[in-house]
Each structure stands twice: as structure tokens, then as C-alpha cells.
C-alpha positions, 0 to 999 in steps of 0.5 A: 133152350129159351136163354139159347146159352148152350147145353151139354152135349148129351143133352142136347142130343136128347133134347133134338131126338126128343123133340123129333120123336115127340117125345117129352125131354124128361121121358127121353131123357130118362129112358136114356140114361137107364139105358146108360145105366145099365152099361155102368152096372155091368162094367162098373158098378162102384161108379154108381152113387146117389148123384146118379140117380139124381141126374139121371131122373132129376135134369130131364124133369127139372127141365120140362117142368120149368120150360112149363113154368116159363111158357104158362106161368111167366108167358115168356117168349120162346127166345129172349133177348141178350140181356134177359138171357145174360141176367138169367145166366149170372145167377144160374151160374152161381147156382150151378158153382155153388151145387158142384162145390157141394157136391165135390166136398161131400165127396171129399168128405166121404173120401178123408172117412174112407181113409180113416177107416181103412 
């Protein structure tokens, strides 16, 4: 919430409740997406992989941990102004592109075998 660039919706969603319960991101966050897990395991369970776990743990205590790093380590301000905000953004940006094409060709990747075996 610090680079105020936007979030996704669920997200945000669980970062508001959070913050209203005084709950800590990462706890919410978690206890949500178990709850959502659930749902997934009784209607579909072959949807459930490696990434699910990762995201499902990994966001909410990623976010925490560097909103910490931000706050005590750097003693950033809570808001920044435009051009921090649009400097921090570039990169994480080209973080994000370069992890969902990863992501996307070890899926791929997984589906040529598949086919192959079968």
C-alpha cells in the first residue's frame, strides 16, 4: 500500500479486513485462502498444484515481511511521491512479467509431456 499503485481485488479486500480486525496481512491472508482451498478440494481438486501453495502462503507473508523491511530498515515514509512510486513499479513489473513467463512455460512444458505420454 506504500507505492499506492493498486492491488487485486482479493487482495485488497483482505488487506481492508485485516487491517480493520487487527489482524496481521499474512494471517488473514492465509486463513482465507484455506478457506478457498477447501472449496477447491471438494469441487476441483485437479486445479490444485504447486503455485497454489506458493500464493497461498507466500503473498500475504511476502507482503508483511517487506512492508517491515520498508518501514524499520529503509524508514521509508508511509506514502511516496510519484516518481519513487513510478521507479519502484518499472521494476517490479519486469519481476512479475519475468515470473508469470516461468511460470506459464513450466506449465506448458508439463502439458507437451502429458501429451507425449498419453
Amino acid at each position: 500500500m506504500m507505492c499506492d499503485m493498486g492491488t487485486d481485488p482479493c487482495s485488497a479486500m483482505n488487506y481492508g479486513i485485516s487491517h480493520k480486525i487487527g489482524m496481521s496481512f499474512g494471517n488473514y491472508q492465509l486463513l482465507s485462502n484455506i478457506v478457498l482451498l477447501m472449496i477447491v478440494i471438494i469441487f476441483e481438486r485437479k486445479l490444485i498444484g504447486t503455485g497454489t501453495f506458493g500464493n497461498m502462503i507466500l503473498v500475504g507473508y511476502s507482503a508483511d515481511f517487506f512492508t517491515w523491511v520498508w518501514k524499520e530498515i529503509c524508514h521509508a515514509p508511509d506514502q511516496f511521491n510519484m516518481n519513487l512510486r513510478i521507479g519502484i513499479l518499472i521494476p517490479a513489473l519486469i519481476l512479475f512479467i519475468l515470473a508469470a513467463a516461468i511460470y506459464m512455460q513450466r506449465d506448458m512444458e508439463q502439458h507437451r509431456m502429458m501429451q507425449y505420454l498419453f
